[in-house]
Each structure stands twice: as C-alpha cells, then as structure tokens.
C-alpha positions in Angstrom: 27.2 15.9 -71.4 25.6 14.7 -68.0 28.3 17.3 -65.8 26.9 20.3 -68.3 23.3 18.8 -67.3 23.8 18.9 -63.6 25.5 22.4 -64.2 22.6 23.2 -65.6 20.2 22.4 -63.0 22.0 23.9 -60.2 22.1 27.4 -61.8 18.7 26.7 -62.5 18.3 26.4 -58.8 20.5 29.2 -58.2 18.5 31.6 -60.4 15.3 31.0 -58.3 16.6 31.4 -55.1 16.1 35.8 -54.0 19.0 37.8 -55.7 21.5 39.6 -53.3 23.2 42.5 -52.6 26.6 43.4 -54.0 27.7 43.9 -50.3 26.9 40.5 -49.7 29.9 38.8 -51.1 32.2 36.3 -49.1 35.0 37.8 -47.1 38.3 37.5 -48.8 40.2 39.6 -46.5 43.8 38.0 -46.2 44.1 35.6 -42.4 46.3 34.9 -40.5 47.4 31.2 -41.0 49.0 29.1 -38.3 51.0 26.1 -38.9 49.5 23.1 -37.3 51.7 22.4 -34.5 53.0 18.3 -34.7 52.4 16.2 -31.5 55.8 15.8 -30.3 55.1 13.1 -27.8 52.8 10.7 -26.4 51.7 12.3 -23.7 51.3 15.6 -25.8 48.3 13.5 -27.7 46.9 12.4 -24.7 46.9 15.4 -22.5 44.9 17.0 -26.0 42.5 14.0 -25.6 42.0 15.1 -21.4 41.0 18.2 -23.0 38.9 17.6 -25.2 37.3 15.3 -22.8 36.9 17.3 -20.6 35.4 20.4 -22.6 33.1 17.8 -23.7 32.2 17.4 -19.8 31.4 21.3 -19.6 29.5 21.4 -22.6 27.5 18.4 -21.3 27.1 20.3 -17.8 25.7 23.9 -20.1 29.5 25.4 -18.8 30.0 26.7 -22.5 32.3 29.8 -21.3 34.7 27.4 -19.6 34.4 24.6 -22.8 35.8 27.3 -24.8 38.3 28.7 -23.2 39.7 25.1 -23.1 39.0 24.8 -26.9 40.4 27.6 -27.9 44.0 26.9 -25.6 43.3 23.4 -28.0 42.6 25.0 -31.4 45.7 27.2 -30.7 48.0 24.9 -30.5 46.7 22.7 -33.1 44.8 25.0 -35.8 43.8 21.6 -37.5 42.3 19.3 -35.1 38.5 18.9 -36.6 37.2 17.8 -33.0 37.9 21.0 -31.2 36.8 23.2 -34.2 33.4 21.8 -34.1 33.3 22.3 -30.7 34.2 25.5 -30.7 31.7 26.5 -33.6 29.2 24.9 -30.8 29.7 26.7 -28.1 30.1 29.9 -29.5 26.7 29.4 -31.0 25.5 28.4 -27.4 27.1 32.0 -25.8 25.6 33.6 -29.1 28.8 34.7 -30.0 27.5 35.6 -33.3 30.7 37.0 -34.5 33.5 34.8 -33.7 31.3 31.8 -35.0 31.4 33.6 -38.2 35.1 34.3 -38.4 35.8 30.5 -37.1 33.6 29.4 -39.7 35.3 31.6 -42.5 38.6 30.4 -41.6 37.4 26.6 -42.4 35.5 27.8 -45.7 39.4 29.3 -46.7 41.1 25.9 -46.0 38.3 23.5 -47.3 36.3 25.8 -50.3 34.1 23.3 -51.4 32.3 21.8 -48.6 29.1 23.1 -48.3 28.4 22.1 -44.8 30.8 25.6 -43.6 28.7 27.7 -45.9 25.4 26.6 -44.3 26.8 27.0 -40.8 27.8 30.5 -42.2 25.1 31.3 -43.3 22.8 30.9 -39.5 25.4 33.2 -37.9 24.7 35.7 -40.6 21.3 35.7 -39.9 21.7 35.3 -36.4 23.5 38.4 -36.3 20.7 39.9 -38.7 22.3 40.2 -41.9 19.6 38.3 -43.8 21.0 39.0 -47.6 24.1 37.8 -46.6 23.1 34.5 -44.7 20.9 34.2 -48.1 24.2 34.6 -50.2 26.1 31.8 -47.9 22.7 29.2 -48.8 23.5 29.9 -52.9 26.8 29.1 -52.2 26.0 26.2 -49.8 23.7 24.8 -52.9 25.8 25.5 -55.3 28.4 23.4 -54.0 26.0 20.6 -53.7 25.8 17.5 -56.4 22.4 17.0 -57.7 21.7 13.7 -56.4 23.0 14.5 -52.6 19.1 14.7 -51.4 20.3 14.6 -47.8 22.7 17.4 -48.4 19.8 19.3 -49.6 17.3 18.5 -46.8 19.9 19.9 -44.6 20.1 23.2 -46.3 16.3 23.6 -46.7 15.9 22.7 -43.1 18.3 25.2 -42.0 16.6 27.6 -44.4 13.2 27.1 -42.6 14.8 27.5 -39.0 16.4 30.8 -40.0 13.3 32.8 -41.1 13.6 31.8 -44.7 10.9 29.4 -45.3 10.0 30.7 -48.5 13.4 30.7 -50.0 13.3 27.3 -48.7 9.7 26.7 -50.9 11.6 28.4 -53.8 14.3 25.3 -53.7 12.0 22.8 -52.8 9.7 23.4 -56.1 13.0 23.9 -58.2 14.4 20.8 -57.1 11.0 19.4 -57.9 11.2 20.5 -61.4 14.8 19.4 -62.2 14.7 15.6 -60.8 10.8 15.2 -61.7 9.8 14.5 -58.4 6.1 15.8 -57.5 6.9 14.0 -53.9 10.4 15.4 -53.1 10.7 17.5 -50.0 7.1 16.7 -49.1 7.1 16.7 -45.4 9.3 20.2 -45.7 7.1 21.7 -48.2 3.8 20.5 -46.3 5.2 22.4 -42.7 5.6 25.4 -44.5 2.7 25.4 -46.0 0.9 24.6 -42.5 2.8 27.6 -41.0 1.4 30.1 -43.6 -2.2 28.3 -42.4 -3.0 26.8 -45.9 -4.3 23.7 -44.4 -5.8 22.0 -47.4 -2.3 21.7 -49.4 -0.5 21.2 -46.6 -2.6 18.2 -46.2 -2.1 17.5 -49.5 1.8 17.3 -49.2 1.9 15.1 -46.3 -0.2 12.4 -47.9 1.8 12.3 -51.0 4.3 10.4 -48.2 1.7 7.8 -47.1 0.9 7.3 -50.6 4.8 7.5 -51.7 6.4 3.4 -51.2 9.5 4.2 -52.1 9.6 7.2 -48.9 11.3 6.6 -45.8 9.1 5.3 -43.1 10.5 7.8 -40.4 9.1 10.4 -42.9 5.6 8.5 -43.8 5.6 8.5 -39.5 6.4 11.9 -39.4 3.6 12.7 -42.3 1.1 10.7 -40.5 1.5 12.5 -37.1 1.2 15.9 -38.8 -2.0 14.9 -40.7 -3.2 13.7 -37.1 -2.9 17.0 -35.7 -3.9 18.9 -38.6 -7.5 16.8 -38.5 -7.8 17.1 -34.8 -6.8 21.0 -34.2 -9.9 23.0 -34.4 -9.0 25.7 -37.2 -7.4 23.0 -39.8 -9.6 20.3 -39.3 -11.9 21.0 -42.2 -9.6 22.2 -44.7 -7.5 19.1 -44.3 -10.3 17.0 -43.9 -12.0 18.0 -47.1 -8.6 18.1 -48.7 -7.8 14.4 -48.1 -11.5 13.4 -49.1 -10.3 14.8 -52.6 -6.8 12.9 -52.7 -8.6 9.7 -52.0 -11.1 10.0 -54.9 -7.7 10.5 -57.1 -5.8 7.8 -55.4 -7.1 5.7 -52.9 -3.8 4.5 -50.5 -4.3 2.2 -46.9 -2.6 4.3 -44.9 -4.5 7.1 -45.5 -8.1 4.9 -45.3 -6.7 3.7 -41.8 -5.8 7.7 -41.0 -9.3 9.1 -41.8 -11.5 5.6 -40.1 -9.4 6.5 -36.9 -10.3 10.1 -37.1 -14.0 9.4 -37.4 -14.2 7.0 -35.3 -12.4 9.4 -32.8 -15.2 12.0 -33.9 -17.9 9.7 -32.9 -18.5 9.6 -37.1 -18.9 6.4 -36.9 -20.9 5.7 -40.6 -17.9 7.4 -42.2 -15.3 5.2 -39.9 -16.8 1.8 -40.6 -17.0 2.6 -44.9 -13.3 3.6 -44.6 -12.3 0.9 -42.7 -14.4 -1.6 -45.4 -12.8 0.6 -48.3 -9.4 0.1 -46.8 -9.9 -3.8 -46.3 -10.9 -4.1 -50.2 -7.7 -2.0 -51.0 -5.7 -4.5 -49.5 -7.6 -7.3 -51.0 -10.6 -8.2 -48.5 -8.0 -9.9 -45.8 -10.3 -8.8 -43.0 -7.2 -8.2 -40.8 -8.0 -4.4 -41.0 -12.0 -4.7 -40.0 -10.6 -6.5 -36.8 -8.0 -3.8 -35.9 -11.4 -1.5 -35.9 -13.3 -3.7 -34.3 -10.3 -3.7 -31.1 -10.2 0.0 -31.5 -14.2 0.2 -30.9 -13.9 -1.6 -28.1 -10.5 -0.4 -26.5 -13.1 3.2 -27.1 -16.1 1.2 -25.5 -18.1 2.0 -28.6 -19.9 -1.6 -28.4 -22.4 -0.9 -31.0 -19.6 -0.3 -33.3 -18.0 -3.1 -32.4 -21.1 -5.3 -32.6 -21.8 -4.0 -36.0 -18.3 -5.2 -37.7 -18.6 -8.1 -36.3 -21.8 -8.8 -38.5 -19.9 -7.3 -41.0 -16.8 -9.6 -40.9 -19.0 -13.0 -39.6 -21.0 -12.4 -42.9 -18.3 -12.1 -45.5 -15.2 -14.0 -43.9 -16.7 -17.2 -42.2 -13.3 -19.1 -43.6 -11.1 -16.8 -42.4 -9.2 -17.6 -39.1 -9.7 -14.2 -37.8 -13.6 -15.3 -37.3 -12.6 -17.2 -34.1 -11.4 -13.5 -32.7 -14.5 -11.9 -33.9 -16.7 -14.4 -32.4 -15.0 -13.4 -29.1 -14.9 -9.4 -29.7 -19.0 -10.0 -30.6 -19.8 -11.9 -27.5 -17.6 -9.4 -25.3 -19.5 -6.4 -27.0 -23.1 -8.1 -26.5 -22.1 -8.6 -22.6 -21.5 -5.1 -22.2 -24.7 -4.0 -23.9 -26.9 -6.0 -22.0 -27.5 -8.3 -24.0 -26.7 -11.4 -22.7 -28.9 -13.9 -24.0 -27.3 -13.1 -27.4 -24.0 -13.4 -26.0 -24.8 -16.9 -25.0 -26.0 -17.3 -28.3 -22.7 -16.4 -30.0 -20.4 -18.5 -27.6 -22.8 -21.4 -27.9 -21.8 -20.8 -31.9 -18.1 -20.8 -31.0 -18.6 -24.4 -29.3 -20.6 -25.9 -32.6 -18.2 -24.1 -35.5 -14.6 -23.2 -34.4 -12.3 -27.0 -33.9 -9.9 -26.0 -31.7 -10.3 -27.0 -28.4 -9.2 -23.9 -26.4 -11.5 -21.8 -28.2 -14.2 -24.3 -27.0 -12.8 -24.2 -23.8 -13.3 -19.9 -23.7 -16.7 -19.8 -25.0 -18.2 -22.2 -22.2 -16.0 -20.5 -19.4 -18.1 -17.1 -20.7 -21.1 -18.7 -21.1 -21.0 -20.2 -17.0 -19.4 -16.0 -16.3 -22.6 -14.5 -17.7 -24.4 -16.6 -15.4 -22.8 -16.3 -12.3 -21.8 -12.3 -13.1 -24.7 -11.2 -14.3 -27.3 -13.3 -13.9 -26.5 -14.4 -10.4 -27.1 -18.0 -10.7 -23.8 -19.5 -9.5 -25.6 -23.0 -9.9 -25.6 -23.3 -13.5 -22.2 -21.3 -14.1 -20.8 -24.0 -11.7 -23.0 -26.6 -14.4 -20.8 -24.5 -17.1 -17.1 -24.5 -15.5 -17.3 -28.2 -14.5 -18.2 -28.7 -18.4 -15.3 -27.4 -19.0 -13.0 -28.7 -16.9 -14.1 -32.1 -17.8 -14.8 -31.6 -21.8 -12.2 -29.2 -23.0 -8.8 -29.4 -20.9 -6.7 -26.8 -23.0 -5.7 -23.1 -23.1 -7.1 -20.2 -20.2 -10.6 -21.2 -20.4 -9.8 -24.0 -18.4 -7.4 -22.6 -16.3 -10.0 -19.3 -15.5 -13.2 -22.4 -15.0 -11.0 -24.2 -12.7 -10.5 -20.6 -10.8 -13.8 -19.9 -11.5 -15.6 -22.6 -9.4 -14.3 -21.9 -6.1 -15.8 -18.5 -6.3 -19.4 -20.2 -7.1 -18.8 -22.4 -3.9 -18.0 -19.6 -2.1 -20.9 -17.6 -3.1 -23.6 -20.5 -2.7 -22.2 -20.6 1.3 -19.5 -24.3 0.6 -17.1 -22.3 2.1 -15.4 -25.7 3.1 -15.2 -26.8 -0.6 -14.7 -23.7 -2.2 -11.4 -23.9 0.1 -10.7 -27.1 -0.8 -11.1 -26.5 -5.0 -9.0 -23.2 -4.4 -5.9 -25.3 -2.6 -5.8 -27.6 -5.2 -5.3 -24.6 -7.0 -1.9 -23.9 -5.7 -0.7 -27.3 -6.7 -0.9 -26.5 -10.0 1.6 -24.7 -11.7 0.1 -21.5 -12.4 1.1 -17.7 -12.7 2.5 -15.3 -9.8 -0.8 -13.3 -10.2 -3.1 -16.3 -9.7 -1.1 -17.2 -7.0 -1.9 -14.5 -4.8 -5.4 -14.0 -6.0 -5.9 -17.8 -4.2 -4.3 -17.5 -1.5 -5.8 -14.4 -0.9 -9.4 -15.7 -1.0 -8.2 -18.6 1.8 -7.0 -16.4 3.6 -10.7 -14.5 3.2 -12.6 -17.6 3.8 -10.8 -18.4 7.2 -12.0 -14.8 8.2 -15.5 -16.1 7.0 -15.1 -19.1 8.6 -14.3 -17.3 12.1 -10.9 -18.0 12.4 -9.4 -15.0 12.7 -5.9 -16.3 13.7 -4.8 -18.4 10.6 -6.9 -15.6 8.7 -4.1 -13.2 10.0 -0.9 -15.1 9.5 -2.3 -15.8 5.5 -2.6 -12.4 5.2 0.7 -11.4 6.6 2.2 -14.0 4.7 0.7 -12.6 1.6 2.0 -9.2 2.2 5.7 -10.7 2.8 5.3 -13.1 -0.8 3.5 -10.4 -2.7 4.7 -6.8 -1.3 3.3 -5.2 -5.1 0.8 -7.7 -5.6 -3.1 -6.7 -6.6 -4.4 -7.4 -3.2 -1.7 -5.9 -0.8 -4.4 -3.0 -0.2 -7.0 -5.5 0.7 -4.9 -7.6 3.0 -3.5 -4.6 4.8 -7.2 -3.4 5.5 -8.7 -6.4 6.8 -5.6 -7.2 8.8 -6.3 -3.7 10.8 -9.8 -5.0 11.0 -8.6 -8.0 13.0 -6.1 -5.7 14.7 -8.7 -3.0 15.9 -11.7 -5.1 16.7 -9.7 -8.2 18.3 -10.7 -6.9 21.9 -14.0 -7.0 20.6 -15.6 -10.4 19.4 -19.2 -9.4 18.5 -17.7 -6.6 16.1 -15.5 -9.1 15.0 -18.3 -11.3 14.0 -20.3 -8.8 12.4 -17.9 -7.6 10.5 -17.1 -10.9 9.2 -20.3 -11.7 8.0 -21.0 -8.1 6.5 -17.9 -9.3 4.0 -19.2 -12.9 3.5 -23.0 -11.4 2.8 -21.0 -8.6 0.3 -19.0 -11.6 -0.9 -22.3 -13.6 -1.9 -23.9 -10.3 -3.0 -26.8 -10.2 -0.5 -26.6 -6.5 -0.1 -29.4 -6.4 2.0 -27.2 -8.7 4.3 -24.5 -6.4 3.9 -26.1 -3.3 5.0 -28.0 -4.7 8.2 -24.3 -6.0 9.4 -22.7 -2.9 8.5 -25.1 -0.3 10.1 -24.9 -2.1 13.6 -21.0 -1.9 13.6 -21.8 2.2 13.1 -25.1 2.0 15.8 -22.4 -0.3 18.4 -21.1 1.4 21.6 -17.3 0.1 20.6 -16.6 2.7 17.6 -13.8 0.7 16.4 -14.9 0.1 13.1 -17.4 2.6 12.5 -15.4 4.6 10.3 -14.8 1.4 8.1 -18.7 0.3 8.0 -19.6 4.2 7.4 -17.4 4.0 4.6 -18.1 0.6 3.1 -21.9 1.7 3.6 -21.4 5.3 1.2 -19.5 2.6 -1.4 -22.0 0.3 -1.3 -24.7 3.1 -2.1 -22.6 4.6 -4.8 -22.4 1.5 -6.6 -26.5 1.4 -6.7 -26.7 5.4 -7.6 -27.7 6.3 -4.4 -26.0 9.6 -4.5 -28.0 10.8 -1.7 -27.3 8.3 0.8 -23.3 8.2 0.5 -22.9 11.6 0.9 -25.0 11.1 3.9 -22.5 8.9 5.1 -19.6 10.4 4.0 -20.7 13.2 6.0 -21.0 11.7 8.9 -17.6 10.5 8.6 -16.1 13.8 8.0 -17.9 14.9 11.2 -16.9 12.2 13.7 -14.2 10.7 12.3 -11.8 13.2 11.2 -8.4 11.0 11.7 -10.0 8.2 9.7 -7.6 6.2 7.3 -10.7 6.0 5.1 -11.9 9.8 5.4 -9.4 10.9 2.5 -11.2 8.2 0.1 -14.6 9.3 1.1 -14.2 12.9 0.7 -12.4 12.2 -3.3 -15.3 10.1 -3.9 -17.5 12.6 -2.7 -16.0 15.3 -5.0 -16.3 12.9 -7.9 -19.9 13.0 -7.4 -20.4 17.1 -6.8 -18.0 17.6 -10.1 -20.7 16.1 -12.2 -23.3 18.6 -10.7 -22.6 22.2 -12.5 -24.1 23.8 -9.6 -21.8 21.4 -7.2 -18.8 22.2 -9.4 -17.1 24.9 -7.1 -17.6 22.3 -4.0 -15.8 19.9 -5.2 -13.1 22.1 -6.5 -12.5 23.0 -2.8 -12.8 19.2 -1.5 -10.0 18.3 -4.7 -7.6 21.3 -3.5 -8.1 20.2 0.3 -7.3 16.5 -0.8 -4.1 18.0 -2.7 -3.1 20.1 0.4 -3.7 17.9 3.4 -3.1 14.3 1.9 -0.1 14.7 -0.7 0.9 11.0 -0.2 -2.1 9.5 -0.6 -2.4 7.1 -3.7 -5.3 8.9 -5.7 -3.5 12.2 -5.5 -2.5 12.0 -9.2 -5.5 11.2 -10.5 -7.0 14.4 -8.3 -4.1 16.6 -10.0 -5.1 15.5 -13.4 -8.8 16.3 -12.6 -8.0 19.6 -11.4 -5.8 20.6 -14.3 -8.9 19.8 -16.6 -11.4 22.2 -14.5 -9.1 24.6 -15.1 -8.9 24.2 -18.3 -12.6 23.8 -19.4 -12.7 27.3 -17.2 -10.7 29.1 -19.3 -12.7 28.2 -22.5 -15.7 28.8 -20.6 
C-alpha cells in the first residue's frame, strides 16, 4: 500500500512537470563497453594515484585541457574508476565541451540506470547545448527516480532547474511537492528567489518569512531567508511591496525573528516610532525578558541615535527595575545623556547607579563617569580629581578603578603638578596592567619630561617607546615630537615655545596655545613652522573656524611644499570643501592630487573610499 502511494505521488509530480517531445527520449544506441582493466601491480595503483593527483593540480591551476587529457589516458585504462569520471565530467564542462559531457554522462546512466544524480547532470549539458525539451526530459527522469522523502535529492534537482533557465518548471515541482507531503513551507527559500526574479516582491517576501517563522527549518536556510528579506526591504523597487507584505504576515502570525528583522529596518530608516513598537512587540513575544529592548538600545547607539537610545532606556528602567540587565541600561542611559548634552542628568543617573545597583564595580563605573563629565566636559579637573580619589579609596574593584587611578594623573597634569602627575602615573607601571595602558603611561612621562624641559630623557622615553611598542596607539605621536626635538635642538627658544604650546594644548588653554604656536610661524628659524602652521589650522577646525584653517593651510601649501604635514593639511582641507556643493569640484581635485602624489600615505584609503562615493552620488545625480 505505502510503495503504490509513493508511486502515486511521483507520477503526480511527473504529470505537472511540461510534456516533451517524442524526439526527446533517452539515447539507447548500442556503446561500446570496455572491460575495466585490473591493477596488476603496486606501482600500477600508485602511478594512477600520481595521475589523478596531478590532474587535480591542473584543474586547481584552470589547466582543464591538460587535466583531461590525463583523465582520459586514466579513464581508458580503467573505464570504472569513479574519481577520474567525475573529473572528467568536470572539466569538460569547464572547456564547454557540451557534447562529450553528454556522451560521458550517458555511458554512466547505461551502467548505473537508477541514479538520478547522471540524469540531472544530463540534463545541464542538454540545455547547455540548447536542447531545452530534452534537458526537460532528463529532469522527469531525474525525479522520477527519486524516493519521496529524499528532500535533498529534490533541492538538488530544483536548484539545477532554476540555474538552467527552467525556473518555472522548477515552481511547477516545488507546488507539487507541496501538495503531496502537506508542506506549505517546503522549498520556501527556492520558491521565494523565483518569485523575486519574476519581481513579485510581496510573495516573495511572503516565502522567505515562512522560514523565520518555520522551527523545525534549518538555520543556514532561516540565515539565508533573513538576508534576502534584508535586501528585498532595503532595495528601492521591492522595499514596499515586501514591506507591506510582511506587515500582513505578522498580523496572522507574529514570529521574533521577523519583529527583530522589521525594528532593524526601521531603525535603519530613521522610522524610529515603528522600530521601538517592534522591538517592545518582540520582547512581549518572547515573554517581557527585556534582553531584546537592550540589543536595540546597543544598536541605537552603535547608530548614534541617542534619543533613541535614551528613550528605551525609560522604557526598560520603568518596567524591568528587577531585572539584571538594568545595571547595563543605567550605563547605555548615562552614556546617551553625555552625548546629548545633557550632563547634569547624566550625573543624575550614575549618582542612581551608586544608591541602587550592590555590586561594587558598577559603583566603581558610575563615580569614575561622574569625576569624567567633570574634568571632560566641564573642565573642572578639581572635583573629578574629588571623584577618582572617591573611588580609589571607596570602591577598589573592576575598570572603574583601574580607568580613576589612570584618570588622576591626567587632572594633575592639567591643573600644572606636573611633578605629581609623574609620580601617580609611575606608580602606574607597578601595577600589573594591560599592554595598551602600558604605553599610554609611559607615553605621557615621556610628554611631561618634554614639559618639564628636559628634552634629553624626553627623547630616549620616546625612542624606547617606539622600540617596546612598534604598532602601539601612540607610535605616530612619539615619532612626531621626537622630530620636534631633532629639528629645533639647535634652537632652544623654539624648543621652549614649542614645549609650552603642547603643555597649554595639554591643559586646554587654547588661547595659550595659539600665542606659542603663532611665534614659532612669526620666528626667523623656520624649523617648525610648518608644524605650528599646521597644529594652528587643527586647532581652528576643532572650533569651526573653517575660515581660518584654510588660511593656514594655505600658507602651508605656499611655503612649505616638502612638509611632512602638507599631505594632512591639504586632506583636511578637502574634507571641508566636499561639504560645500559649490566647493565640491575643489576638493575632488585636492582628493585625486592626494591619490596621485602621496600613494603611501596612511589616509589614502579612506581618500579612495571618499572618491568612489562622489562618483557615485554623480552618476545618480
């Protein structure tokens, strides 16, 4: 009874696949049949293994000619050996040898009759060589050979199908399959491409989120799914079709994965109301954990959409003040506040963190912020210093107290101790703490000796920074300063000015800064002139005044043409002009210069990149 039923439903399958042509019928002319030829020795099987090897080597070196000719000296001698006949079937595909795929491919169909795997491979080369109702004739075959339950065996021949310009013969099997095993999901990703080929966007849509919704899928073809639905929302002609589409599939049934799919998409579309009532909908599917509200809130601010992420984390402080997650939140919420502005409220919620959360180290994090909004952004290294020390006495634990005790040389540095920020930062360094912080200590000694005047030990710390960290952060820096020292040793007065034009820049009196700077330009020694000039157009682009660098950088480009510096100024010079769409074709010539005369330089990517998008927006345009 059950092999009449699966009888059954392949001629059911049969039936709906196109009908064929008479002509099309499988070749039963009589071959030629060579007796496989025995191995007589050892080294008979090993020199066939060299070959094989060998043709392997070709074929992985695109030498197909010379692969088969060594395959066919193989297949020759030995009419059986499986190895070299799949080989062979290769390469003559590769040389589109059309014709002697087919034959080779015939001659395995005679000796092995009911695998289907020969009849599918039969079938391509047909249609390679353009005899479609043929090729379509080898497919019936290759699915009526095929059990019922051998899925993967079907996925082969439907893929095949939609490679060799029979996609809708492929739809034809898909839905009868469908039909006979009761499967509304089966074939989904398949069905779903060729839907999206024909442009019917909306069931295409359709079909790949049956596979999120579908458990019992694969997850390689939920992936799959999920990537098509990403493109399908974000390319310009589908994105409505699908969009509306998968509105309609979540009123019928609601499933996470989609939910997480569509908040993304708005929240990539700057829909933000739609992104944050998905993301809630999704955290009540998966019964209010609140683990999905904080992946949103991460994505917000990975996306710097800080309102965003201020507004979940209202959301999530509100309804989830139990959960452990809050403790993250609280730190996300502060973070977001900081870069809005809005500091006083930051303070606020880290002063909350201290009262509510136990653990020490979370203690320990909010104070350290607290005492970093006030030396950061409030200026007022006195009462972060009040902050760090707080915690460095009160809450000994985790990286708040590591970043407070790293932290406090910096205010000492800044309020003019130079002599005990050196001290707090050597203690530093007897502590056991990472490769990174390392460096970024020793670096700032070796910056306060040059503060300090002594320009000797300044040097050999920096050298000896270079030599301990040759891929370290502050190689650039050290390199810079140490041709500072180099150039202007001859030269103590521009030495000293220059010295003090980092300390004032150092302690962010930028007044300070610019009076130091401007008489190393205005000196008769022109040693660092090209330096201050630059340091000067930095200093004014960091305040907005657009006007003034490009004053400077100007002057640079004038009368210092072989500066070291002149290739920075001239890219951050374009970066200004490209915002200007009157300035646009400007700095289009200053990027191509950059490209042309400073190929080694280590902004030159980033100038490539930029280029390739003014193209771009130039062709829409």
């Amino acid at each position: 009874m059950i092999a009449m039923t699966l009888r059954s439903a392949i001629l059911l399958i049969l039936i709906a696949l196109p009908a064929v042509n008479a002509g099309a019928a499988e070749d039963t002319r009589p071959r030629k049949t060579v007796a496989p030829a025995q191995a007589t020795t050892s080294t008979d099987f090993n020199r066939a293994i060299e070959q094989l090897n060998f043709a392997r080597q070709l074929m992985r070196d695109k030498n197909y000619q010379g692969a088969s000719a060594i395959l066919e000296g193989i297949y020759e001698s030995d009419p059986a050996n499986k190895v070299a006949i799949a080989q062979l079937i290769t390469c003559y595909d590769q040389l589109k040898y059309y014709a002697k795929a087919e034959e080779m491919v015939r001659r395995q169909i005679a000796e092995q009759s009911g695998n289907y795997y020969y009849r599918v491979k039969l079938a391509e080369f047909l249609i390679k060589q353009d005899r479609l109702e043929d090729g379509r004739s080898a497919y019936r075959d290759a699915v009526g050979l095929t059990k019922l339950e051998n899925t993967g065996h079907f996925a082969n021949i439907i893929r095949s199908m939609m490679l060799h310009s029979l996609a809708d013969d492929a739809f034809t099997l898909i839905d009868s399959l469908r039909q006979v095993k009761a499967d509304p999901v089966l074939f989904a990703l398949e069905r779903g491409t060729i839907l999206e080929q024909k442009k019917k966007y909306g069931p295409a849509a359709e079909e790949f989120a049956r596979l999120l919704e579908d458990t019992t899928s694969n997850g390689k073809s939920a992936n799959n799914a999920e990537k098509k639905l990403i493109s399908l929302l974000e390319f310009g002609e589908s994105s409505e079709a699908a969009e509306k589409r998968l509105v309609s599939v979540l009123d019928e049934t609601a499933s996470p994965r989609l939910l997480s799919l569509l908040s993304s998409f708005y929240l990539k579309a700057y829909r933000f109301e739609q992104a944050f009532q998905y993301a809630v909908r999704q955290d009540s599917l998966e019964g209010h954990k609140g683990l999905t509200l904080l992946v949103f809130m991460h994505s917000c601010s990975e996306r710097k959409l800080y309102d965003q992420t201020a507004k979940m984390a209202r959301y999530i402080i509100d309804r989830y003040d139990k959960n452990p997650m809050v403790a993250e939140t609280y730190f996300l919420y502060g973070e977001a506040l900081v870069n809005l502005g809005q500091y006083d409220r930051a303070i606020g919620i880290y002063d909350t963190v201290v009262v509510i959360l136990p653990r020490v180290q979370d203690k320990a994090d909010a104070v350290y912020r607290i005492g970093k909004i006030h030396s950061e952004y409030y200026n007022d290294c006195q009462t972060a210093l009040r902050y760090f020390d707080s915690v460095i006495t009160s809450y000994q634990a985790g990286m708040g107290y590591l970043s407070a005790k790293l932290a406090r040389p910096y205010c000492l540095a800044r309020l003019g101790e130079t002599g005990q920020a050196a001290e707090a930062f050597s203690l530093m360094l007897k502590r056991h703490v990472s490769e990174d912080m390392r460096e970024e200590v020793e670096y700032n000694l070796a910056l306060l000796d040059f503060f300090e005047k002594n320009f000797d030990s300044s040097r050999v710390a920096l050298r000896r920074l270079m030599v301990d960290f040759p891929r370290g952060f502050y190689v650039n820096d050290a390199l810079q300063l140490l041709t500072v020292i180099d150039q202007a040793e001859e030269n103590e007065k521009l030495l000293y000015d220059y010295s003090n034009a980092v300390m004032f820049e150092y302690r962010r009196m930028p007044d300070s800064v610019d009076v130091k700077l401007k008489s190393i330009v205005d000196a008769t020694d022109k040693a660092l002139a090209d330096i201050a000039l630059f340091k000067l157009s930095t200093l004014c682009l960091k305040r907005a005044d657009t006007s003034q660098a490009l004053t400077y950088i100007d002057i640079m480009v004038v009368d210092y043409p072989e500066s070291y510096y002149l290739p920075y100024a001239i890219k951050a010079k374009a970066d200004v002009l490209v915002l200007n769409e009157k300035t646009l074709d400007e700095a289009r010539v200053l990027y191509r210069g950059l490209l042309e005369q400073y190929p080694n330089y280590p902004f030159i990517s980033e100038v490539r990149k930029l280029m390739r998008q003014l193209d771009e927006e130039s062709k829409i345009g």
